[in-house]
C-alpha positions in Angstrom: 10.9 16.5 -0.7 9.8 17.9 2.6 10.9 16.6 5.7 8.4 16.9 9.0 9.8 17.3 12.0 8.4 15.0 14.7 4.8 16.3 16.4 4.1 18.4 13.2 1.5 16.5 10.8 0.7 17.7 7.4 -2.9 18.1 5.9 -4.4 15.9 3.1 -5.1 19.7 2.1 -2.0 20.4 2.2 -0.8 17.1 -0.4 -3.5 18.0 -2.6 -2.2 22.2 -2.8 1.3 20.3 -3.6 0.2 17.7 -6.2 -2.1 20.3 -7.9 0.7 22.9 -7.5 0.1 24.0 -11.5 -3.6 24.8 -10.9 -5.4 24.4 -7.6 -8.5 25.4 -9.1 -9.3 21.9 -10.4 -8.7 21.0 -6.8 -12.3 21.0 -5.9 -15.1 20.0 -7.2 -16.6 23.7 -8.0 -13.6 24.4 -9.8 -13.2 21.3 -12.0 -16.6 22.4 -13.6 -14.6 25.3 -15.9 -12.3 22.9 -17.6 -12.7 20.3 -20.5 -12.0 16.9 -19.4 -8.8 17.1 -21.3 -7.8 20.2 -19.5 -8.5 17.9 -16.4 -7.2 15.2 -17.2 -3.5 16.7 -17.8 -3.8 18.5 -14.7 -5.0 14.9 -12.6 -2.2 12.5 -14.2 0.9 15.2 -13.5 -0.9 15.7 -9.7 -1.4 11.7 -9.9 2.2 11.3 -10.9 3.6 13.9 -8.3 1.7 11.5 -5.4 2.9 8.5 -6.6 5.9 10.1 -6.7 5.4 11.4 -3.2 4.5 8.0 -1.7 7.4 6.1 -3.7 10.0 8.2 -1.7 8.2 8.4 1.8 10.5 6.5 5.0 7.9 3.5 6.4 10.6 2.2 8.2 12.5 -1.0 7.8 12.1 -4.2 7.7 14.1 -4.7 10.9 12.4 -2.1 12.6 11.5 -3.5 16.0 8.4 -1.6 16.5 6.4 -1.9 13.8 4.3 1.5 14.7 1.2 2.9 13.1 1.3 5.4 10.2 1.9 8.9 10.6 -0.9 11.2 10.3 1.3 12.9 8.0 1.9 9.5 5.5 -2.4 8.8 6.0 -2.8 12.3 4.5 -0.6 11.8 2.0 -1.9 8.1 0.8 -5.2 10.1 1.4 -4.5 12.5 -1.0 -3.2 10.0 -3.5 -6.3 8.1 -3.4 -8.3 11.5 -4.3 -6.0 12.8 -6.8 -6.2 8.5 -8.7 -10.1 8.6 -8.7 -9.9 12.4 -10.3 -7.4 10.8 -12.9 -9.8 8.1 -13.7 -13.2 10.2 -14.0 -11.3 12.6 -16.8 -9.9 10.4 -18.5 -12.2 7.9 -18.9 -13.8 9.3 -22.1 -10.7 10.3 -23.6 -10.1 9.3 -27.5 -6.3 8.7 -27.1 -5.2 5.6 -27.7 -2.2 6.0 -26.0 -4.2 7.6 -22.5 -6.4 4.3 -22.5 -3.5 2.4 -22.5 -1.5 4.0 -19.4 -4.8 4.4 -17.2 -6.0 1.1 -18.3 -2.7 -0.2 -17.4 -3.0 1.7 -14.2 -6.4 0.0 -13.4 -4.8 -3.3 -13.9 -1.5 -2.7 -12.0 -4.1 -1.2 -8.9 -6.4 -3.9 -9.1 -3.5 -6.6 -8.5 -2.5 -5.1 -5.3 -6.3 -5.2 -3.9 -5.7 -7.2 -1.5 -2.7 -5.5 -0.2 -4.8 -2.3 -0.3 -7.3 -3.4 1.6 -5.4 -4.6 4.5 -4.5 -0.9 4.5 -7.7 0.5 4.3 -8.3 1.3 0.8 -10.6 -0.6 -1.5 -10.6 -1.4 -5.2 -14.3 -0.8 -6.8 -15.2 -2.5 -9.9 -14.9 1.0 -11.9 -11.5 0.9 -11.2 -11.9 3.9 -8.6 -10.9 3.9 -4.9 -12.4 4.1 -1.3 -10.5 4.9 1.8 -11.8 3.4 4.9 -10.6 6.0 7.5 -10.6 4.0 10.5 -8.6 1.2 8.6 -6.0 3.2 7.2 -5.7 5.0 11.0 -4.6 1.9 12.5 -2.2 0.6 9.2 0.9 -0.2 10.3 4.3 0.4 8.6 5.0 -3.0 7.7 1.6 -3.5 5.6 2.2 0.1 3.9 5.9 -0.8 3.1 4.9 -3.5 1.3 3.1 -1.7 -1.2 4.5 2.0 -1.5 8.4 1.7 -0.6 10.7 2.3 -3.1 11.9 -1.7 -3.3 8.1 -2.8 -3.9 6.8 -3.3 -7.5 3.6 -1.6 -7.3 5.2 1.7 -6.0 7.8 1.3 -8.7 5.0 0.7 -11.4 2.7 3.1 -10.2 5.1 5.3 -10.7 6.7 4.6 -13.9 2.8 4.7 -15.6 2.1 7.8 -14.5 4.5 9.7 -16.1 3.6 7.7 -19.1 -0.3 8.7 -18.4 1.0 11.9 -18.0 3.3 12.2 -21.1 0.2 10.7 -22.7 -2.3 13.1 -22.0 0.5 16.0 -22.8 0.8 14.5 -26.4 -2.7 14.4 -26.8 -3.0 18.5 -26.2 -0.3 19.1 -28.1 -1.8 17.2 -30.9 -5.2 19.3 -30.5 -3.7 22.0 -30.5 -1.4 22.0 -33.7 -4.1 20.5 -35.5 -7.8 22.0 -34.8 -6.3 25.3 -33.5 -8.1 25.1 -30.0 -6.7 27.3 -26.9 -6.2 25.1 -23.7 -6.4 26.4 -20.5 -2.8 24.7 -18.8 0.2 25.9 -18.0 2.6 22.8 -19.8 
């Protein structure tokens, strides 16, 4: 993990380059259009696992912390980032035919949805398609406290989060592998 040095604050550009480290192509929008949705979809659940990852092992402080500051620019970008790379995750994957894919984002959905209200004292809102919204001014004035209580390490929806995307991930992997030995087909990834 990379450590910042104090005054130096890291780009939600930046998060996305490092969770789509495989293949920035599919980082924007022009790019994603020369990709199946399965291509996609491995490529957003190992970037979606990487930021969960990311925000699971951030420092928000303790609890005995006697200034309870604002967020770092550097930890909004990154939750930013997150929030991006979880709505990319659930546009390709929603028409997948695995079994095992629906079960891991719908469990994802669920796990998400739970937390709503945590999220949106944060800035970040739960839609009913399961997607996200980040309300910028919001998240600028979160405080460490309210993000602790979601993302840290000890809290169950970091720890969840987590833990299903690699199972999204593994998922999505099993599915290509599967297309692959039986129809034949050449994916565009880099496994």
């Amino acid at each position: 993990m990379a450590k910042v040095s104090s005054g130096l604050s890291l780009s939600t550009n930046y998060f996305m380059r490092n969770y789509y480290a495989n293949n920035r192509d599919v980082i924007k929008n022009s790019g994603r259009n020369d990709y199946t949705k399965i291509e996609l979809s491995f490529e957003d659940s190992r970037a979606l696992t990487r930021a969960s990852k990311r925000l699971l092992n951030n420092d928000y402080g303790s609890e005995t912390d006697e200034k309870d500051n604002d967020i770092s620019d550097t930890t909004r970008s990154s939750i930013e980032a997150f929030v991006t790379t979880y709505n990319n995750a659930i546009d390709s994957s929603k028409t997948t035919d695995s079994h095992d894919t629906k079960r891991y984002l719908k469990q994802l959905k669920s796990l998400t949805s739970k937390y709503s209200s945590e999220l949106s004292e944060i800035g970040i809102t739960v839609e009913r398609s399961g997607k996200l919204t980040v309300n910028e001014d919001l998240l600028k004035t979160a405080n460490n406290s309210k993000v602790r209580k979601i993302f840290s390490p000890d809290q169950e929806y970091s720890k969840k989060a987590y833990s299903i995307c690699g199972k999204f991930n593994n998922a999505v992997r099993d599915d290509i592998v599967s297309q692959i030995n039986g129809k034949g087909l050449h994916i565009n990834i880099a496994l």
